[in-house]
C-alpha positions in Angstrom: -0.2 11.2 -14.8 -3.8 11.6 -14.3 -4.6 8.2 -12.4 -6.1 7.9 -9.2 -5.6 4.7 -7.1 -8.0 3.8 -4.2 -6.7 1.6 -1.7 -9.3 -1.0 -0.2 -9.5 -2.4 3.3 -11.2 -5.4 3.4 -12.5 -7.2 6.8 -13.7 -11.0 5.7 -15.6 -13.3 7.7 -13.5 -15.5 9.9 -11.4 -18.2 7.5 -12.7 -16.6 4.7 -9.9 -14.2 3.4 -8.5 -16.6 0.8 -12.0 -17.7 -1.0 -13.0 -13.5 -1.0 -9.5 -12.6 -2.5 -10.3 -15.8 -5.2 -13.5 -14.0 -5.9 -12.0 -10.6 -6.2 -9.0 -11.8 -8.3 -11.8 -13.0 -11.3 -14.9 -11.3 -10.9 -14.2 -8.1 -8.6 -11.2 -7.2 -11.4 -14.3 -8.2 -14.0 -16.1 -5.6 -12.7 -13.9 -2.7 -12.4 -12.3 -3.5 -15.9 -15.8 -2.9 -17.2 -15.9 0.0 -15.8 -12.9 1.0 -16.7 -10.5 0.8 -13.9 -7.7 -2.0 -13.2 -7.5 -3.9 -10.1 -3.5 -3.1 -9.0 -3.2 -5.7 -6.7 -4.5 -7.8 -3.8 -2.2 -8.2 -1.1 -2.8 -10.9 2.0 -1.7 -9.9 5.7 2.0 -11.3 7.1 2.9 -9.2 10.3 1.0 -6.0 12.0 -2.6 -6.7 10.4 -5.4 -9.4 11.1 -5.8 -12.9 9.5 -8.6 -11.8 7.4 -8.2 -8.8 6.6 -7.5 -8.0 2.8 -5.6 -5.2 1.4 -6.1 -4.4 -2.4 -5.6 -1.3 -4.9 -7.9 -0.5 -7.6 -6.4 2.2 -10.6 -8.7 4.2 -12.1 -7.8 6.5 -15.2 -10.6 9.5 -15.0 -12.4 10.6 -11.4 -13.6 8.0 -9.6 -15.1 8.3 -5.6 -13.8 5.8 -3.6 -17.3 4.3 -2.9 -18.5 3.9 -6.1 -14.8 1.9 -6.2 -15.1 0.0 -3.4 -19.2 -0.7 -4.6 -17.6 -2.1 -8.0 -15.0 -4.2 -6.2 -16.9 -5.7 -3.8 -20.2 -6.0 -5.1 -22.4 -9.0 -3.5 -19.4 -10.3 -1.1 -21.6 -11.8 1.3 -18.0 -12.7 3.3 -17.2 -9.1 3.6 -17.9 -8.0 7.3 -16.2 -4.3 6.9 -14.7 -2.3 4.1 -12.8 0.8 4.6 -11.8 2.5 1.3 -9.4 6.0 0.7 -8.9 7.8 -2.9 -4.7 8.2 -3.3 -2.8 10.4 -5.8 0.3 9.1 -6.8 3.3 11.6 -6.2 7.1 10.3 -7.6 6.0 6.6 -7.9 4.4 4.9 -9.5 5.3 6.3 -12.7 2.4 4.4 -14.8 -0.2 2.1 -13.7 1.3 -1.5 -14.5 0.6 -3.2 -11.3 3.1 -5.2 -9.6 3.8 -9.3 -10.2 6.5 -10.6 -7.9 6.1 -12.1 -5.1 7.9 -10.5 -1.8 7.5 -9.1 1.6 5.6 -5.6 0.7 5.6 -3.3 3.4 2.9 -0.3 3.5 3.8 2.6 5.7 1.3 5.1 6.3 2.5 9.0 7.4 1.0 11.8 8.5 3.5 15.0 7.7 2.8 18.6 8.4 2.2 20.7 5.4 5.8 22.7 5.4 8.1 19.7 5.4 6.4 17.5 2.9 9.0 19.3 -0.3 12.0 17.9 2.3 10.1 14.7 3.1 10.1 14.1 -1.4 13.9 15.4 -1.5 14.6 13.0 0.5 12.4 9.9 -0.8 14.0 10.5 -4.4 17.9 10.9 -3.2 17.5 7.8 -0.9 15.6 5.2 -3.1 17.9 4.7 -6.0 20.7 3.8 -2.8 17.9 1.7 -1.3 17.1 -0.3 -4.0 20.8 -1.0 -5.2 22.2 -2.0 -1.7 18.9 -4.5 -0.9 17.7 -6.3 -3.9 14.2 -4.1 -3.1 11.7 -1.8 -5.0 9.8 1.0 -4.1 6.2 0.8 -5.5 4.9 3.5 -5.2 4.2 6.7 -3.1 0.9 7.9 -2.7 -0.9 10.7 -0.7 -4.4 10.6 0.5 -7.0 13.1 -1.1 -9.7 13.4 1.2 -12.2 11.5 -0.3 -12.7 8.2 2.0 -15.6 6.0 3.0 -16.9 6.3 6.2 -16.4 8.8 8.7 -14.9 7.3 11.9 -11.2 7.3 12.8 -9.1 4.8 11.5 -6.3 4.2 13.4 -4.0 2.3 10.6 -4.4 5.0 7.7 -4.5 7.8 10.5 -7.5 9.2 8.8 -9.5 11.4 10.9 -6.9 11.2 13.5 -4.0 13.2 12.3 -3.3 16.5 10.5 -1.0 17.7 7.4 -0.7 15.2 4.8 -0.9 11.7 4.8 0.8 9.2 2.9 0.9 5.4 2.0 4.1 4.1 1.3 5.1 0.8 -0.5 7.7 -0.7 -0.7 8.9 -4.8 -2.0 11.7 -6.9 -0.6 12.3 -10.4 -1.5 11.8 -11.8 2.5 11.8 -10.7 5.4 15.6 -11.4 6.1 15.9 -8.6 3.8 13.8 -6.3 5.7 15.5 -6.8 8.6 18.9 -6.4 6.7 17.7 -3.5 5.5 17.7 -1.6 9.4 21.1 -2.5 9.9 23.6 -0.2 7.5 26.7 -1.4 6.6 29.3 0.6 5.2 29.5 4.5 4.2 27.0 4.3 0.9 24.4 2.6 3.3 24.4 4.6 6.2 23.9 7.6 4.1 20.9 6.2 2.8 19.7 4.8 6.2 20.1 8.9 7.4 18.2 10.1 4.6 15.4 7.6 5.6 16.0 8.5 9.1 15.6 12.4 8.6 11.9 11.2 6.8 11.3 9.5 9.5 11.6 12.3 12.0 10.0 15.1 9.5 6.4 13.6 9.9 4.0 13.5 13.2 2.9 9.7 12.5 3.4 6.6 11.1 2.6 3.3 10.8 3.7 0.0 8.9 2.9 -3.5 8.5 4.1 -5.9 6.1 2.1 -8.6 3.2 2.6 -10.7 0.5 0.9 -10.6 -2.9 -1.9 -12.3 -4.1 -1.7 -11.4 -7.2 2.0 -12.2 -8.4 2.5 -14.0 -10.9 5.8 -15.5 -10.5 5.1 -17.6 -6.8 2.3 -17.9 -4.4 2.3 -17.2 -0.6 1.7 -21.0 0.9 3.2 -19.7 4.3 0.7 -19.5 7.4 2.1 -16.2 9.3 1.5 -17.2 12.7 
């Protein structure tokens, strides 16, 4: 797979998250279909993020920087206060570009993981998901890991960009609700709590992480009406 995704931070002006991601759904996907990307997905905040903050994906299928991207996405948002955007290369998911369409409670999980356990951290990523997914009605996205090439320069505490060393990593993963997510901590029986050790053992292989939960804009089944206060 040669695509590269670049995942967009998007600060709006106060109240003004849901008319921006309107915009971006039409004609910020306009414009990086034209030039010949794919916008993956637009996702609103639920837990751990701001009100109006945006996150979106764009897929690209030849080299693209991640500010000529983000330029192509966001071009003339007069409601955009800050943008923060970081070039990912997809490592076991996603296996193609086909962007995701039902609604849920999608978690990303940033990690930081030192260079020498990273063939461990995949081991264990591919043994544990199929368990994962079978036991709570839930889907693993995709997993991506940061190349280097971000916008801007300062520290960002949420991707731990600037901040951490080794390799860094978004995770994404979809479960139907939230009741699900919290399901999903709690093992029960033996084919669970293996898988609950494997994600354990990834957990304690890496130096950092981070993870905060949203719903998608973009699905096509149901929209997100709830106010996540």
């Amino acid at each position: 797979m040669n695509d590269l995704y670049v995942h967009h931070r998007i600060d709006t002006a106060p109240r003004q998250w849901h008319a921006v991601a309107d915009r971006l759904t039409l004609a910020g996907a306009q414009r990086v279909s034209a030039a010949g990307g794919k916008l993956y997905g637009l996702w609103r905040n639920q837990i751990g993020r701001p009100r109006d903050e945006i996150q979106a994906i764009t897929v690209w299928p030849s080299p693209m920087r991640a500010a000529e991207a983000e330029r192509l996405l966001l071009l003339g948002e007069a409601d955009v206060w800050t943008r923060r955007s970081e070039a990912l290369l997809p490592t076991l998911r996603p296996k193609d570009s086909t962007p995701p369409r039902r609604q849920g409670n999608y978690a990303f999980r940033w990690f930081a993981t030192p260079q020498q356990h990273c063939p461990e951290f995949l081991d264990l990523c591919a043994s544990a998901w199929p368990g994962f997914e079978s036991s709570y009605d839930s889907q693993v996205i995709g997993l991506w890991q940061a190349s280097g090439d971000r916008t801007g320069t300062n520290n960002d505490e949420v991707t731990g960009a600037g901040m951490h060393s080794g390799v860094r990593s978004l995770l994404m993963t979809r479960r139907p609700n939230l009741a699900m997510w919290e399901r999903s901590k709690l093992p029960e029986g033996e084919a669970e709590s293996q898988v609950r050790d494997m994600l354990s053992r990834r957990y304690d292989l890496c130096d950092w992480t981070v993870v905060y939960t949203t719903t998608l804009l973009t699905a096509e089944d149901k929209p997100d009406d709830a106010r996540w206060t």
